[in-house]
mmCIF file of the N, C-alpha and C atoms, coordinates in Angstrom:
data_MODEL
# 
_entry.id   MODEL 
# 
loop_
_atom_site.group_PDB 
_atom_site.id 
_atom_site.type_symbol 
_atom_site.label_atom_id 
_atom_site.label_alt_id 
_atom_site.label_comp_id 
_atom_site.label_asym_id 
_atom_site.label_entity_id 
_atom_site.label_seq_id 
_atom_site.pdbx_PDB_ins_code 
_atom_site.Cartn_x 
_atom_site.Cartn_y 
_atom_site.Cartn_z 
_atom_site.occupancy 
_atom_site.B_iso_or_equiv 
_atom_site.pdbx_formal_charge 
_atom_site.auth_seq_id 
_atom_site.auth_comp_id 
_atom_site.auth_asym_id 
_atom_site.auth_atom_id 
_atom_site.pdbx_PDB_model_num 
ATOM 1   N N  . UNK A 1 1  ? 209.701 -68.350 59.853 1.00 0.00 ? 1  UNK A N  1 
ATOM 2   C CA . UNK A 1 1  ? 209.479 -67.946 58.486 1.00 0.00 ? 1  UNK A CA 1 
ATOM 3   C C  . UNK A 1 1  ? 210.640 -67.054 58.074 1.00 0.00 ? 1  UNK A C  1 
ATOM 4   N N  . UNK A 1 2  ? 211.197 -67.181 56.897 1.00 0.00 ? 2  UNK A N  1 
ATOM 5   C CA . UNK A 1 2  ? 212.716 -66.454 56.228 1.00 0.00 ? 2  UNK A CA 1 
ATOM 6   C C  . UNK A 1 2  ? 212.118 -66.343 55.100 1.00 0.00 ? 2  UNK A C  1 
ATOM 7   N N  . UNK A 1 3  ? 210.961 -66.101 54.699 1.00 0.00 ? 3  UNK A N  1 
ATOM 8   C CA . UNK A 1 3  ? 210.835 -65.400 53.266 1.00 0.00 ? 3  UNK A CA 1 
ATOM 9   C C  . UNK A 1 3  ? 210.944 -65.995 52.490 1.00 0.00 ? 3  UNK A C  1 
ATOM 10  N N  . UNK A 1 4  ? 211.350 -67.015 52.331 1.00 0.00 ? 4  UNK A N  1 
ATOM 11  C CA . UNK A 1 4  ? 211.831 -68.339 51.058 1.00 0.00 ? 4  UNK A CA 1 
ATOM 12  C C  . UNK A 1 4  ? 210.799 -69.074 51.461 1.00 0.00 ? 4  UNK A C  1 
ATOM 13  N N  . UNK A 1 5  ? 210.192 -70.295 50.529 1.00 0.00 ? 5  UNK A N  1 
ATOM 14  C CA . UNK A 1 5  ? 209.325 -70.956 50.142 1.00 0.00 ? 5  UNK A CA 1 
ATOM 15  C C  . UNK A 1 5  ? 210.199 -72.051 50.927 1.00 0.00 ? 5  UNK A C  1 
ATOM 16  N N  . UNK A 1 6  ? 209.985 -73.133 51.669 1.00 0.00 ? 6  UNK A N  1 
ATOM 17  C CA . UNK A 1 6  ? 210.024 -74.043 52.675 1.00 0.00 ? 6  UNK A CA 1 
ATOM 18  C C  . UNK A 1 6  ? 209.472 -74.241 53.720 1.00 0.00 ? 6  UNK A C  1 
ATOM 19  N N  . UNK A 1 7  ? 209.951 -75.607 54.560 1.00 0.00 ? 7  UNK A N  1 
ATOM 20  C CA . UNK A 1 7  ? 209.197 -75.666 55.665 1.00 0.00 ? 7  UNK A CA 1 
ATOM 21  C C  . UNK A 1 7  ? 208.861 -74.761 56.375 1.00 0.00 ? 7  UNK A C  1 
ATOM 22  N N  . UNK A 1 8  ? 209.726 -74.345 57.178 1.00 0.00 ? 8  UNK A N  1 
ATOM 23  C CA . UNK A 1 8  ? 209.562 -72.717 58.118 1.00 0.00 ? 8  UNK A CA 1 
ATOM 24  C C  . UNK A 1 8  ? 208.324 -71.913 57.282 1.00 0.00 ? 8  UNK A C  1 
ATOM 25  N N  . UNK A 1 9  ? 208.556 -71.340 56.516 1.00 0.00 ? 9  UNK A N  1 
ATOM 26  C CA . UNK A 1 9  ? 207.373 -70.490 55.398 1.00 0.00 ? 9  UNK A CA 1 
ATOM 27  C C  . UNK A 1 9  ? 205.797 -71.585 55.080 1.00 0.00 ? 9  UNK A C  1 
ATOM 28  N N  . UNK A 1 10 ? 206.168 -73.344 54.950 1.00 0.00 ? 10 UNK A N  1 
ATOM 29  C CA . UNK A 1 10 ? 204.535 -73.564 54.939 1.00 0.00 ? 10 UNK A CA 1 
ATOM 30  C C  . UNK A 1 10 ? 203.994 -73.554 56.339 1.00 0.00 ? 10 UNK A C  1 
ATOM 31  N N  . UNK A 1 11 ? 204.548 -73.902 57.279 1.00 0.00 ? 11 UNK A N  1 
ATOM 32  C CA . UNK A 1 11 ? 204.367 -74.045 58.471 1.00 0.00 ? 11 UNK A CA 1 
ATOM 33  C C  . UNK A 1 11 ? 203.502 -73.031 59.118 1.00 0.00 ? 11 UNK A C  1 
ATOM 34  N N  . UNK A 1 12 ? 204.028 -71.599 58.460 1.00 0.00 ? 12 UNK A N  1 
ATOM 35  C CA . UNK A 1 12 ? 203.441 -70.960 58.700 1.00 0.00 ? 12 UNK A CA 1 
ATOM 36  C C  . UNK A 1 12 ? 202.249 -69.836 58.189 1.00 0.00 ? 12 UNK A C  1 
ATOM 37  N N  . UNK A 1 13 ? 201.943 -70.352 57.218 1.00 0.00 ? 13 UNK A N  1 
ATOM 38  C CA . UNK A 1 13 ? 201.067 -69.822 55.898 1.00 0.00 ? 13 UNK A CA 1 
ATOM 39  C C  . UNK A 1 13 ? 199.313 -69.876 56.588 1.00 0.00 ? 13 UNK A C  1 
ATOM 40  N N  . UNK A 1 14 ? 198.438 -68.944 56.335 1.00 0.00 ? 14 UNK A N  1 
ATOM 41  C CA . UNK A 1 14 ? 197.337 -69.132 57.133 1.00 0.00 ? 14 UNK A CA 1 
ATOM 42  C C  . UNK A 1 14 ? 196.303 -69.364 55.667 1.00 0.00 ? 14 UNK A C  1 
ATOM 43  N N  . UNK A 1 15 ? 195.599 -70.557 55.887 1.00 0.00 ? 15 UNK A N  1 
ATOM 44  C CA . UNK A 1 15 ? 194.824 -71.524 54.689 1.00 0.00 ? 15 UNK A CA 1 
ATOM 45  C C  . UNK A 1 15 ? 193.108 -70.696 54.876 1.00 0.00 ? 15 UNK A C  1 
ATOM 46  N N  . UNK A 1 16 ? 192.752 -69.957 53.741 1.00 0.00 ? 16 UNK A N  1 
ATOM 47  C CA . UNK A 1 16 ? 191.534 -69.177 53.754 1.00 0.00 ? 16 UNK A CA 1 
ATOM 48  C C  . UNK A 1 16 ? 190.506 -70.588 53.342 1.00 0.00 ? 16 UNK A C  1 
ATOM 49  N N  . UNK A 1 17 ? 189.691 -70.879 54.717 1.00 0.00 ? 17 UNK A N  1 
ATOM 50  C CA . UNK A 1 17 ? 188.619 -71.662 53.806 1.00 0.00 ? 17 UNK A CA 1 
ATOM 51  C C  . UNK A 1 17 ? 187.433 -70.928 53.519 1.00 0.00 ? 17 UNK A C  1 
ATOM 52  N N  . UNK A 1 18 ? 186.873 -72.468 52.923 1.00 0.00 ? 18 UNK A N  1 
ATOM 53  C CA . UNK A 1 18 ? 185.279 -71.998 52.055 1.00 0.00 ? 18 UNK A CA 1 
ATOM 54  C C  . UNK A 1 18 ? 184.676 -71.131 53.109 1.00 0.00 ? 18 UNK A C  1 
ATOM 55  N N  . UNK A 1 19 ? 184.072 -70.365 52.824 1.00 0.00 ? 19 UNK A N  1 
ATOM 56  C CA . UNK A 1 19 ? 183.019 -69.824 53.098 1.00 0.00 ? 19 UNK A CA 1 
ATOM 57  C C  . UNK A 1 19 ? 183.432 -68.531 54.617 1.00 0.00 ? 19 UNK A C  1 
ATOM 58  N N  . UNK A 1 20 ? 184.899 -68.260 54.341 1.00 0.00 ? 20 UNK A N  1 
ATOM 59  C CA . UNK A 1 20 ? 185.390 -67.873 55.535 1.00 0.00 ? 20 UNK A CA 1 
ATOM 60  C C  . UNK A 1 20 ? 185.272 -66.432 55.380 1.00 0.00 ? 20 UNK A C  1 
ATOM 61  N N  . UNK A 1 21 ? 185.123 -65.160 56.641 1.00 0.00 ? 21 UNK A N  1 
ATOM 62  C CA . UNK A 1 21 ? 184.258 -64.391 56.656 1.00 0.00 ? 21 UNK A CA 1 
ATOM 63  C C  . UNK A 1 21 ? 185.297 -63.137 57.691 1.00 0.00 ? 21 UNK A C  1 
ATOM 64  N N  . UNK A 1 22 ? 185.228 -61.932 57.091 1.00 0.00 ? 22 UNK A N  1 
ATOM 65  C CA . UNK A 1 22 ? 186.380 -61.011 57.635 1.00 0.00 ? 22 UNK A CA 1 
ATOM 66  C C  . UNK A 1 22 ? 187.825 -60.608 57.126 1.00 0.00 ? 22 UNK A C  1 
ATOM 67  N N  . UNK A 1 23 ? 188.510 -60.008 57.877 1.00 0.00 ? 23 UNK A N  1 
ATOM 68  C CA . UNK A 1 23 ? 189.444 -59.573 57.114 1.00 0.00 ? 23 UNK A CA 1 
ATOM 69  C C  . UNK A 1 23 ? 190.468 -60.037 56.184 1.00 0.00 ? 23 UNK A C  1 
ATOM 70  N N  . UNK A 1 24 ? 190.740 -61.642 56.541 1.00 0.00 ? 24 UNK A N  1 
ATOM 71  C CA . UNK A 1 24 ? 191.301 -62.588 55.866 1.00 0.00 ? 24 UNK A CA 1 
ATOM 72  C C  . UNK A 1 24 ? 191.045 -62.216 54.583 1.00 0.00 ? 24 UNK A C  1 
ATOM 73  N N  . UNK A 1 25 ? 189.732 -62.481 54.535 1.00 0.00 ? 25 UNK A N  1 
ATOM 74  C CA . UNK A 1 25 ? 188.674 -62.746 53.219 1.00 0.00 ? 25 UNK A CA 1 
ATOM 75  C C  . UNK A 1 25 ? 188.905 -61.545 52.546 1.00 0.00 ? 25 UNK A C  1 
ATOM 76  N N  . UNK A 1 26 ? 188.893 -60.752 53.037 1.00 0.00 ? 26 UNK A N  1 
ATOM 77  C CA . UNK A 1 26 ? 188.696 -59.279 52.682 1.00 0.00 ? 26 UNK A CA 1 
ATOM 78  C C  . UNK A 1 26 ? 190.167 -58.775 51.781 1.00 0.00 ? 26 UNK A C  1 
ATOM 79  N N  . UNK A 1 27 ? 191.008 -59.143 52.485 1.00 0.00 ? 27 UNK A N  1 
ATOM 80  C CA . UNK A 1 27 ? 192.675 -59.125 52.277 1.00 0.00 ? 27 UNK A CA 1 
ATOM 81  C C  . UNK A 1 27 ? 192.532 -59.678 50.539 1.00 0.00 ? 27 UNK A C  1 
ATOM 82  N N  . UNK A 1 28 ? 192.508 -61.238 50.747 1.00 0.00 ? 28 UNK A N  1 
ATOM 83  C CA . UNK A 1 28 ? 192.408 -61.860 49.685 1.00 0.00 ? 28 UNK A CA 1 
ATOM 84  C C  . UNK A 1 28 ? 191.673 -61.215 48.492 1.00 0.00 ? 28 UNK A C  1 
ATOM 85  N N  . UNK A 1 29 ? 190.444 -61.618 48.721 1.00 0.00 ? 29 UNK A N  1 
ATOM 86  C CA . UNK A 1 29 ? 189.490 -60.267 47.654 1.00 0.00 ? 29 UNK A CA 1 
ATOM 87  C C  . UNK A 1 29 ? 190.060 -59.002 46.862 1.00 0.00 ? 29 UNK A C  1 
ATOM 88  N N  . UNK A 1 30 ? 190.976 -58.577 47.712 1.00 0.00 ? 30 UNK A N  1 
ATOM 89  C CA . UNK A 1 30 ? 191.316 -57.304 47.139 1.00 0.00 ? 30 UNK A CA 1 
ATOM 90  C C  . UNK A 1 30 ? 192.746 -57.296 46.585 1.00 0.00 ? 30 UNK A C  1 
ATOM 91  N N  . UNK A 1 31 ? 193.344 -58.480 46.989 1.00 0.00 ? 31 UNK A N  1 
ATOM 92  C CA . UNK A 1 31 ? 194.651 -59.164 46.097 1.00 0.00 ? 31 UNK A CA 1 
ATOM 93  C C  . UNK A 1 31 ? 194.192 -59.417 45.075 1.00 0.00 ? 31 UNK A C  1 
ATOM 94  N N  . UNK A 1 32 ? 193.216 -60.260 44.517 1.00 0.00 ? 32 UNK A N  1 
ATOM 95  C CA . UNK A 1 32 ? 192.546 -60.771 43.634 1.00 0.00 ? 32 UNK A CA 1 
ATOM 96  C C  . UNK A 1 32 ? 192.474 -59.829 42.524 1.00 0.00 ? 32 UNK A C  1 
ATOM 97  N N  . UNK A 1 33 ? 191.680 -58.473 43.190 1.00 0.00 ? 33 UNK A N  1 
ATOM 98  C CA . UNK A 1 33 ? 190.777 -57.804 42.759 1.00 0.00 ? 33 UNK A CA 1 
ATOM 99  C C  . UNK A 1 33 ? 192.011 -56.511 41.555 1.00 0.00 ? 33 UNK A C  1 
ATOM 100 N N  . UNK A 1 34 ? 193.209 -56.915 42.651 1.00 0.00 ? 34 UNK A N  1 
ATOM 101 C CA . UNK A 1 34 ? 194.369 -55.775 42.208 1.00 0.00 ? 34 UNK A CA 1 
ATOM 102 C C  . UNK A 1 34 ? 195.245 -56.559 41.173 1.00 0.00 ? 34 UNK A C  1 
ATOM 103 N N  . UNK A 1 35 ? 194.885 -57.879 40.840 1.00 0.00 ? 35 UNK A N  1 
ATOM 104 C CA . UNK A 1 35 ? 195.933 -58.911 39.390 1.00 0.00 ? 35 UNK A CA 1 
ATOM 105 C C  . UNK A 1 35 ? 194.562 -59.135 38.556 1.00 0.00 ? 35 UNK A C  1 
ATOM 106 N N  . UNK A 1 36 ? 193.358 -58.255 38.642 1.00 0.00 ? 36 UNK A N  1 
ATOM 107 C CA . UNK A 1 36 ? 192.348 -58.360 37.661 1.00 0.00 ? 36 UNK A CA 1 
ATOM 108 C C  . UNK A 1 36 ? 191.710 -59.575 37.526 1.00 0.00 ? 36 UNK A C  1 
ATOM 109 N N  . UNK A 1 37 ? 191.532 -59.764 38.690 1.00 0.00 ? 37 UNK A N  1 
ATOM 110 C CA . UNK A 1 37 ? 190.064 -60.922 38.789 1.00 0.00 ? 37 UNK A CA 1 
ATOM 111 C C  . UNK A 1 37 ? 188.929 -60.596 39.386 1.00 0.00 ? 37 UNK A C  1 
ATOM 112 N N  . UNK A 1 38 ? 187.748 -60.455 39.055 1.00 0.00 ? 38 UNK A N  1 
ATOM 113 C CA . UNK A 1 38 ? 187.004 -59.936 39.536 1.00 0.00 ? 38 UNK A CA 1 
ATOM 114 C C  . UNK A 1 38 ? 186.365 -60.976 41.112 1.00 0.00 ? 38 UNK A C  1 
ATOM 115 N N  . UNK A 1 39 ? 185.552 -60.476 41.976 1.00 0.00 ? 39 UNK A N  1 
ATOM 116 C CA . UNK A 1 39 ? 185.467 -61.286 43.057 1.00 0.00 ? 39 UNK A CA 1 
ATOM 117 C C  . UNK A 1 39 ? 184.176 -60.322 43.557 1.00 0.00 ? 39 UNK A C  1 
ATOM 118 N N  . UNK A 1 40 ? 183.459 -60.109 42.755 1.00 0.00 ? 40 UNK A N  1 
ATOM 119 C CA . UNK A 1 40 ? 182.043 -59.727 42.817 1.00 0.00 ? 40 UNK A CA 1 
ATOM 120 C C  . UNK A 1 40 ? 181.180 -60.920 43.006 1.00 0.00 ? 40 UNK A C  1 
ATOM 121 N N  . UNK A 1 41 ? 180.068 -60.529 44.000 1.00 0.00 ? 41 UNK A N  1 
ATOM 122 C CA . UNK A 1 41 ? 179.195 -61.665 44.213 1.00 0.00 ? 41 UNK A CA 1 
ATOM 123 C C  . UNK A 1 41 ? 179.775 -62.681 44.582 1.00 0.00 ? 41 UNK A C  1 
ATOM 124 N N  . UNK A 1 42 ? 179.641 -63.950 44.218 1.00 0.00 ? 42 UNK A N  1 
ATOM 125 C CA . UNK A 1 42 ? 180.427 -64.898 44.938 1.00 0.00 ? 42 UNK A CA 1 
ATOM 126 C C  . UNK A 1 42 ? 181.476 -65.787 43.879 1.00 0.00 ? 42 UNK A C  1 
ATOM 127 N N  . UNK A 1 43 ? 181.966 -64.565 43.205 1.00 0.00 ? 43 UNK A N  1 
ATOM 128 C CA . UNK A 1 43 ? 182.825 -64.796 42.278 1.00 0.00 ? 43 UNK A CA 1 
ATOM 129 C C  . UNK A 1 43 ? 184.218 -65.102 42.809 1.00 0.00 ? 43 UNK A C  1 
ATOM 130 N N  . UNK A 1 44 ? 185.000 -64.794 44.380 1.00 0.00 ? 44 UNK A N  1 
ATOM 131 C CA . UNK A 1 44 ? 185.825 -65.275 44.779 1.00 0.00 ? 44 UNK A CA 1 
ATOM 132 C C  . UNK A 1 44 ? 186.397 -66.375 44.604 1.00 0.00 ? 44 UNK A C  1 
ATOM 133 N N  . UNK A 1 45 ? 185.837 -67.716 44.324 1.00 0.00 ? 45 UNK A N  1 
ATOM 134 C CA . UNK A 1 45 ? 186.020 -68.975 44.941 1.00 0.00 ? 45 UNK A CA 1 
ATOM 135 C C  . UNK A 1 45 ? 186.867 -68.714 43.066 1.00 0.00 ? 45 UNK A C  1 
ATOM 136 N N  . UNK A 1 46 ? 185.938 -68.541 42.251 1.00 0.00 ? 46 UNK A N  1 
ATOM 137 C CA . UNK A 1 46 ? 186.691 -68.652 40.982 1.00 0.00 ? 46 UNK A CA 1 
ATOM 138 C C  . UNK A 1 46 ? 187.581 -67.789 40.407 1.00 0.00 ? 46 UNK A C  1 
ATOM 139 N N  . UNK A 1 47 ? 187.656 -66.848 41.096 1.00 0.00 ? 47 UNK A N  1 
ATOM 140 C CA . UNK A 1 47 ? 188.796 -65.638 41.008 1.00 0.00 ? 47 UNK A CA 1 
ATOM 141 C C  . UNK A 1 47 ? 190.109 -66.286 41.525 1.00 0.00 ? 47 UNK A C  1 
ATOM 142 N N  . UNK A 1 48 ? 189.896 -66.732 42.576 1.00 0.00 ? 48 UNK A N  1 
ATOM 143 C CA . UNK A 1 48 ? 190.692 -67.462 43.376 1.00 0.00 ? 48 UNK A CA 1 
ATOM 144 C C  . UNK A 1 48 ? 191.637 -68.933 42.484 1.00 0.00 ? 48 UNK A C  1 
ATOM 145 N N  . UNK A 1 49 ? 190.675 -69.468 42.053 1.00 0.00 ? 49 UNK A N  1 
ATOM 146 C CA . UNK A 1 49 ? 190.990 -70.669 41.182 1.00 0.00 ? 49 UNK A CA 1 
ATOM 147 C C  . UNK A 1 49 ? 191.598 -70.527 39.952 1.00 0.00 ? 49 UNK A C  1 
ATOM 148 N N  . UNK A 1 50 ? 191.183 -69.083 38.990 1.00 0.00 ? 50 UNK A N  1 
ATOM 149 C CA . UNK A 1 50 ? 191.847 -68.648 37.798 1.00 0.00 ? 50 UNK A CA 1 
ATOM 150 C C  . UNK A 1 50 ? 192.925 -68.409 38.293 1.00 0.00 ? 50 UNK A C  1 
ATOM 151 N N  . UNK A 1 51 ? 193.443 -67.622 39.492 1.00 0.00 ? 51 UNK A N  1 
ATOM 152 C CA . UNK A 1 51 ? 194.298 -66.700 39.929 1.00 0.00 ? 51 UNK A CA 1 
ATOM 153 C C  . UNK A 1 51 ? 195.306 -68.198 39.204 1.00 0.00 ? 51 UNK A C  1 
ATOM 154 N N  . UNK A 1 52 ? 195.311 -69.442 40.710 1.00 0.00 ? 52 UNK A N  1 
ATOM 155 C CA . UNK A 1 52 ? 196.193 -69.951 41.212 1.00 0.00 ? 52 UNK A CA 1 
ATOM 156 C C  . UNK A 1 52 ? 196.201 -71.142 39.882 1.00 0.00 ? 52 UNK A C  1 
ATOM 157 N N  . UNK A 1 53 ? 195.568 -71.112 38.523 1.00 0.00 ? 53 UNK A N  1 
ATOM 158 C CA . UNK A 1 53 ? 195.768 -71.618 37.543 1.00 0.00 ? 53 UNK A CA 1 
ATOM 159 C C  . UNK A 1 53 ? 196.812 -71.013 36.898 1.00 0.00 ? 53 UNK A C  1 
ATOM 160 N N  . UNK A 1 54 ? 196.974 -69.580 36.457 1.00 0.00 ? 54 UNK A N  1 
ATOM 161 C CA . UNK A 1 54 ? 197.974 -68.571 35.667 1.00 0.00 ? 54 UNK A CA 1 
ATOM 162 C C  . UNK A 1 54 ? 198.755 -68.762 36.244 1.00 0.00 ? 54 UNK A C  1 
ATOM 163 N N  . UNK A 1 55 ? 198.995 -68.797 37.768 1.00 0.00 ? 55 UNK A N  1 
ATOM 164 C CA . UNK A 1 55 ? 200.653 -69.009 38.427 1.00 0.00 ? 55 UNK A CA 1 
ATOM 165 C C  . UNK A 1 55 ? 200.900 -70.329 39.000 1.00 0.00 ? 55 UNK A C  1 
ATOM 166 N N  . UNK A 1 56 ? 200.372 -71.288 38.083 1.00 0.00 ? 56 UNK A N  1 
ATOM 167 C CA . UNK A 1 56 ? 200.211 -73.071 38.573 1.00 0.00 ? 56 UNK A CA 1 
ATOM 168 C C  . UNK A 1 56 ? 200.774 -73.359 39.774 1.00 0.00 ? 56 UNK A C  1 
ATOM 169 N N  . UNK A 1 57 ? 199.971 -72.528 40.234 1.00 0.00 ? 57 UNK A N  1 
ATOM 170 C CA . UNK A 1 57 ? 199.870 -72.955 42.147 1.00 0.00 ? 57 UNK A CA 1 
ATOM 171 C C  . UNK A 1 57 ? 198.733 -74.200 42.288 1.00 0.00 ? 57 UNK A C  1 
ATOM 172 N N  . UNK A 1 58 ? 199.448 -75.409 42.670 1.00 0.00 ? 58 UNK A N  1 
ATOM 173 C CA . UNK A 1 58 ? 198.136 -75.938 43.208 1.00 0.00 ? 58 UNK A CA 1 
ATOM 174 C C  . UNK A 1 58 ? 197.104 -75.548 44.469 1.00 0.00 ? 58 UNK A C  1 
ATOM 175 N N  . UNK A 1 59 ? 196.094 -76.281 44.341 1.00 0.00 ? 59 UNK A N  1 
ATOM 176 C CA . UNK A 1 59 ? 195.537 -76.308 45.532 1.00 0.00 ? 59 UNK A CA 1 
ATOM 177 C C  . UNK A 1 59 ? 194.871 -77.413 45.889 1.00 0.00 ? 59 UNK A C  1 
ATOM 178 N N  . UNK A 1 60 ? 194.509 -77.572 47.352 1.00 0.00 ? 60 UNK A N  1 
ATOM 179 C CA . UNK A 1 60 ? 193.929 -78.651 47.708 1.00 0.00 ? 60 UNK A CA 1 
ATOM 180 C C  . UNK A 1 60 ? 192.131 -78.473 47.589 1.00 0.00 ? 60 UNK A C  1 
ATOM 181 N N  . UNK A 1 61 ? 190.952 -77.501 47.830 1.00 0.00 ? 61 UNK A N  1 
ATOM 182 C CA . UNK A 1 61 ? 189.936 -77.254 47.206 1.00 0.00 ? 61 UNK A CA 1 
ATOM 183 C C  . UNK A 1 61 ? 189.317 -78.064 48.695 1.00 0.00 ? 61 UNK A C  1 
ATOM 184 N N  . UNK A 1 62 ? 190.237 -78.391 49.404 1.00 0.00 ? 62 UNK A N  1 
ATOM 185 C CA . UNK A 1 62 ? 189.418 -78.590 51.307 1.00 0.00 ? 62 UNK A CA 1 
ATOM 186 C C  . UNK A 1 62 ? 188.073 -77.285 51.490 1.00 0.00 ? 62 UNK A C  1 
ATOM 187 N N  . UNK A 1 63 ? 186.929 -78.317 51.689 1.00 0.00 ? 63 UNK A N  1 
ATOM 188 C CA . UNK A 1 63 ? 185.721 -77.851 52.106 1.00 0.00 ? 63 UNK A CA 1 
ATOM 189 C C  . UNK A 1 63 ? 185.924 -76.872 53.325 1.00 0.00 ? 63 UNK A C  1 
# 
């Protein structure tokens, strides 16, 4: 990984799934929580989804 967006960098990117539980989660949440999306209750999944709409990041939405 070199900090730039490429292979090396996806290769190594760690993919938060559904329903996943701990600090990962926790990390994320509070990224979220700090660009003003709320992620109360189980508001994550769509905090998450507005987020990566405003900065047209896709995603894949893997169960």
């Amino acid at each position: 990984m070199d900090g730039k967006w490429g292979p090396k960098t996806k290769a190594a990117i760690v993919t938060v799934q559904k329903g996943a539980k701990g600090n990962l989660t926790w990390i994320l949440q509070a990224t979220l929580y700090m660009e003003y999306y709320s992620t109360f209750g189980k508001g994550t999944e769509t905090a998450l989804e507005k987020f990566q709409k405003a900065k047209k990041i896709t995603a894949d939405k893997k169960a």
